[in-house]
Structure formats: structure tokens, C-alpha cells
ZAMARGU-4260 file (C-alpha; in steps of 0.2 Angstrom, whole numbers, plus 5000, padded with zeros to 4 digits):
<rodrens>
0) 4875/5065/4840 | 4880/5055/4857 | 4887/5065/4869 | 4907/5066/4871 | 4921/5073/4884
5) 4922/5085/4873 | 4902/5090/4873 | 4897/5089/4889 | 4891/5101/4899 | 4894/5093/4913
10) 4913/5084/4911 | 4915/5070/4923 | 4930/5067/4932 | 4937/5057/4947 | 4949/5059/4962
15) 4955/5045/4972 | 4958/5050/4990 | 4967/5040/5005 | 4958/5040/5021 | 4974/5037/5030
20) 4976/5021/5042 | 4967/5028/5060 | 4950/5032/5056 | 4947/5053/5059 | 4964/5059/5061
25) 4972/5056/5046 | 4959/5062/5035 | 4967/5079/5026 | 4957/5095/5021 | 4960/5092/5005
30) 4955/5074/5005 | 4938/5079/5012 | 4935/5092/5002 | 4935/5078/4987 | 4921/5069/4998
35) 4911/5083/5002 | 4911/5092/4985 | 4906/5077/4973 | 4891/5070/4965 | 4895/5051/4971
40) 4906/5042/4982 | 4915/5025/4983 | 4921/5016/4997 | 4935/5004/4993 | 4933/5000/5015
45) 4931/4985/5021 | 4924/4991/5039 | 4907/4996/5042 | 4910/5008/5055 | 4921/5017/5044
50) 4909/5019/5032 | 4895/5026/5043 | 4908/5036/5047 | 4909/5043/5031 | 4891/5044/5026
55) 4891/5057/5035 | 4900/5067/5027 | 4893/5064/5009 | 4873/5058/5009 | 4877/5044/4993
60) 4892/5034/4998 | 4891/5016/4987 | 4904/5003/4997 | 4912/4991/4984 | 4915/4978/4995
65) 4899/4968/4987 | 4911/4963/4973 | 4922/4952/4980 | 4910/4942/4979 | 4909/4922/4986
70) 4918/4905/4983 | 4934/4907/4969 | 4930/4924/4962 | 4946/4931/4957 | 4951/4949/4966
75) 4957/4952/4949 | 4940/4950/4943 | 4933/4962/4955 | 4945/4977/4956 | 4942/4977/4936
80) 4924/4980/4940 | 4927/4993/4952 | 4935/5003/4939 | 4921/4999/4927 | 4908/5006/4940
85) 4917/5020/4944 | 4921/5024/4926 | 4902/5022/4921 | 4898/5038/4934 | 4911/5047/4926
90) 4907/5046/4909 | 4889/5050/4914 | 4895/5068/4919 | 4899/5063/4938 | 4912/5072/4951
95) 4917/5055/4957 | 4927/5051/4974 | 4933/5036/4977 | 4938/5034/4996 | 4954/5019/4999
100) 4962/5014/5014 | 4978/5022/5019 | 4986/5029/5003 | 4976/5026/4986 | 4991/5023/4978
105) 5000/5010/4988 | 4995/4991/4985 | 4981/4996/4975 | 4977/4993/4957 | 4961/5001/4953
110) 4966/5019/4957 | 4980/5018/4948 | 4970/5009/4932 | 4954/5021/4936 | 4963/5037/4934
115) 4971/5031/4919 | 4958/5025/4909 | 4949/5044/4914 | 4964/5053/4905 | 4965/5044/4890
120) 4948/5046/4889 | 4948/5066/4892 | 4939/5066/4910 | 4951/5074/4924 | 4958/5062/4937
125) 4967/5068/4951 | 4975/5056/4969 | 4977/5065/4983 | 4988/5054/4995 | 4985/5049/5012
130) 4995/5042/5028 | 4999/5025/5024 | 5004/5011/5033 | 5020/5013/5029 | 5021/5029/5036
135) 5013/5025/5053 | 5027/5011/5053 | 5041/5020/5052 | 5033/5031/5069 | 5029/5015/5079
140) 5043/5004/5077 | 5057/5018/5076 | 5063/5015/5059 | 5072/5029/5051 | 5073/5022/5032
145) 5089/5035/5029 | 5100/5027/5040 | 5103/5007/5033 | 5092/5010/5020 | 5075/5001/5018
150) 5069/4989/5004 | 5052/4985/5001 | 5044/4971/4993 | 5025/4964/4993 | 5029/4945/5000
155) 5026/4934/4986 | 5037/4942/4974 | 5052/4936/4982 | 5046/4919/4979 | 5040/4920/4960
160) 5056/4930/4955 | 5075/4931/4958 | 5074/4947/4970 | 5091/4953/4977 | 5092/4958/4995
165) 5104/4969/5005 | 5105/4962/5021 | 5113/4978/5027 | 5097/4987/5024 | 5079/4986/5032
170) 5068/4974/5023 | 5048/4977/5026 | 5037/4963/5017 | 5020/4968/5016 | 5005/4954/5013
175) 5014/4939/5022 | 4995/4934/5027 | 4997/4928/5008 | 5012/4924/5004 | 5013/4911/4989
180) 4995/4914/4982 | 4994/4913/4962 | 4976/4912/4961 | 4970/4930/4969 | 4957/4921/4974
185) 4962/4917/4995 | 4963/4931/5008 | 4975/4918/5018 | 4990/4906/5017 | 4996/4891/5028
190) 5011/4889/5035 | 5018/4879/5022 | 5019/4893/5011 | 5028/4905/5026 | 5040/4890/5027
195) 5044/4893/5009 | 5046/4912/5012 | 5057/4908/5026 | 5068/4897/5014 | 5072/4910/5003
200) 5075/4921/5017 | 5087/4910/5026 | 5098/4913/5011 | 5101/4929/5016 | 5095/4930/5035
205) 5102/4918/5048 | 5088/4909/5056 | 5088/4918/5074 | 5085/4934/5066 | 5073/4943/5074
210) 5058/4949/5065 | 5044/4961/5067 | 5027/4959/5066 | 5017/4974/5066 | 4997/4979/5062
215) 4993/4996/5063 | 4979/5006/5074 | 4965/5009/5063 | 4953/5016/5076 | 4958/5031/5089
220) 4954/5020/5104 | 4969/5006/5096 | 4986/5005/5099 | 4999/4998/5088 | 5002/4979/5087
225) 5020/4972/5088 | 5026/4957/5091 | 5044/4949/5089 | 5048/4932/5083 | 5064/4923/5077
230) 5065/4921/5059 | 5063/4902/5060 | 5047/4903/5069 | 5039/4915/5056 | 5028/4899/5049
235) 5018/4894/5064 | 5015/4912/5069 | 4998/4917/5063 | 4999/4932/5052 | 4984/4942/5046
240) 4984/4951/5028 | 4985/4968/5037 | 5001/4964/5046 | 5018/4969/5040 | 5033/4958/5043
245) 5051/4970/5046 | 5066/4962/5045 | 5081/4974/5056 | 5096/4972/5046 | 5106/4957/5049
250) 5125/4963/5041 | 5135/4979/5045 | 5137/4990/5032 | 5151/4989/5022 | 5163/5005/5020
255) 5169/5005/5000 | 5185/5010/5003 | 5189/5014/4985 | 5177/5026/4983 | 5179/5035/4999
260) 5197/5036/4992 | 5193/5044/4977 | 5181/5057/4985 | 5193/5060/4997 | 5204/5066/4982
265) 5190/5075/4976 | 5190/5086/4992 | 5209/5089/4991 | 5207/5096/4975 | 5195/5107/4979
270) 5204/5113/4995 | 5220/5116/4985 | 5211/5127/4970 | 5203/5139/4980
</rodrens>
């Protein structure tokens, strides 16, 4: 009879664990107890240094980078294999890591899809979250999402649906390196297709806007990168895929005076029954 889940000695299973964004100091117990303690590891990395780096702490480290492959591959294509690779370990009875950028669960598919796929089919799958860019975003540029509010949205979805913005709020675009791309298969865009993201902005936005650009430290030695541009000039500013665009709010917010009215009648009530 093959051998199931169910009868295996030795049940696979898979955690999904963020390195954080600065390489060494963000790493958590935790997350490196997953390295350590399993059979195989995958890098999801995309720097070399990095993954030297984390041979050694685990002697069979397997980057996954080799699937991008060349010419119009599809990232599409390639994130689905990385799930099949990493799901072929763990139905062979494998303690599988699989080691992401920041947090394994933020712009990522395959560790979201790769942890599913293991539950439904009985193997254990655990993500262990990391420090993501986000995070390090709010330290660097002194954005405290509490106090306007903050709205997040990957670049090219405000141009391929009707998105709603508050102008009143933050608003952080993440991947304007690509903004526009159908085809998964380009790792940049032109400025044309910033100018399209700025049209839609504009609606919204008046064109002297400021906006922040800002990349990350990814090594110890780094420091943060951020630079300011007016909205209008967005286009002609080169942008790399690991940069994030911040857009301050633009508007005030707006006091709703009909519900502060009511609470405020809400808090005379309870003044006068006690």
C-alpha cells in the first residue's frame, strides 16, 4: 500500500519564515529555530550574500531563484513551481523551511498557496512573521498609521480597478517599479506607465503633492533611502521594484458633526444615570 499523511512515520511538514529586511538583525529566535531544526531549506532571496549567510546556519540551503528563469517566463509560472518543489519535500516526509524576504506573508503568493496546499493535504504548515518593509517604513519616515489613517495598495491595482482613495489618510503604493504590467513577466515599467499612475492620482492628489520615495536598508552597513518628489514628476523619476511610493495626506480631515452629536448625547446619558 503507498505511503500516506496518515502512514508515515516520518509526516512532513513546512514553516514559512521572514528574514526580516536588514540582514542579521531582524532574524527572530523563533524564525531560526525553523532553519536550524529542518531537514531542507529554501531560499525565496534574491541576494547572494544573504544566502551564504544563511548556509551557515543550515548545511542544505536550495535558493529558488533558478526559476525565474530567462526571456518571457511568467513569475506566475515560477512561484507555482516553487510550491511544487517545496511540496515534493514535504510529502517525502521533510521538515521543510522555506526562508522569504521581510514578512512571508506580505506580497507573496507561494507561502500563502504552499501552506495551504500542506493542510489540505494533512502535513503541518506553520508562518512565522518577520519585520517587513512596512514596518521598517513606519520607523524611518515617521509615519504613525493611527493618526490619518493609512491605506495600502500594490501600484497596479489602482489602475486595473475602480479603487477609492481618502485623501485624508496616508497612502503607501508598493511595487511602482511595475506599475501597469499584465504580463508578470517584466521586473520594470517606463515612464509612460508612471504617467498613467499619476493620472489617476491627480484625481485625487493635486499635482505639487509631495511624495516619498523610500528603499529600505537591507544590510547593517545601509542606511534608509528617501527621497521627495512632486507628484507630477513621479514619471521621470527612476523607481526600482524595492522602492515604495508614500503619498502624506493631501486633505484635512473632516470632523462628522452628526455623529459627534449623537455620541455627545450618548455621554449625557450616561452622565445623568449614574
Amino acid at each position: 500500500m503507498p505511503e500516506t499523511p496518515e502512514t508515515s512515520e516520518a509526516r512532513g511538514s513546512i514553516a514559512c519564515v521572514g528574514l526580516g529586511m536588514t540582514l542579521g538583525s531582524h532574524l527572530t529566535p523563533l524564525a531560526r529555530s525553523h532553519i536550524e531544526q529542518s531537514d531542507v531549506v529554501f531560499a525565496a532571496l534574491s541576494d547572494g550574500v544573504v544566502e551564504l549567510w544563511l548556509e551557515r546556519m543550515h548545511p542544505d540551503v536550495r535558493s529558488l531563484q533558478p526559476y525565474y528563469g530567462k526571456g518571457d517566463k511568467s513569475r506566475a509560472i515560477t512561484y507555482r513551481e516553487w510550491v511544487e518543489v517545496m511540496m515534493a519535500e514535504v510529502r517525502a516526509g521533510k521538515r521543510v523551511c522555506a526562508v522569504f524576504y521581510g514578512h512571508p506573508g506580505i506580497f507573496a503568493w507561494s507561502p500563502h498557496e504552499v501552506i495551504k496546499q500542506a493542510r489540505a493535504e494533512g502535513y503541518a504548515a506553520h508562518m512565522e512573521p518577520g519585520i517587513s518593509a512596512e514596518d521598517c517604513l513606519y520607523a524611518d519616515v515617521g509615519i504613525d498609521p493611527g493618526r490619518f489613517g493609512c491605506q495600502h495598495y500594490e501600484a497596479s491595482q489602482l489602475l486595473f480597478y475602480e479603487t477609492p482613495l481618502n485623501p485624508c489618510a496616508c497612502l503607501v503604493l508598493w511595487q511602482v517599479g511595475l506599475v501597469g504590467d499584465r504580463s508578470m513577466k517584466r521586473f520594470s515599467t517606463g515612464p509612460e506607465y508612471r504617467q498613467v499612475l499619476v493620472d489617476v492620482l491627480s484625481r485625487d492628489y493635486p499635482l505639487d503633492h509631495e511624495v516619498i520615495i523610500y528603499r529600505g536598508a537591507t544590510l547593517p552597513i545601509e542606511q534608509p533611502r528617501i527621497r521627495r518628489v512632486p507628484l507630477r514628476d513621479l514619471p521621470e523619476t527612476a523607481i526600482s521594484a524595492e522602492e515604495t511610493v508614500i503619498l502624506p495626506p493631501a486633505s484635512r480631515l473632516r470632523s462628522n458633526h452628526g455623529v459627534r452629536a449623537r455620541l455627545a448625547a450618548l455621554d449625557q446619558s450616561v452622565i445623568q444615570s449614574n
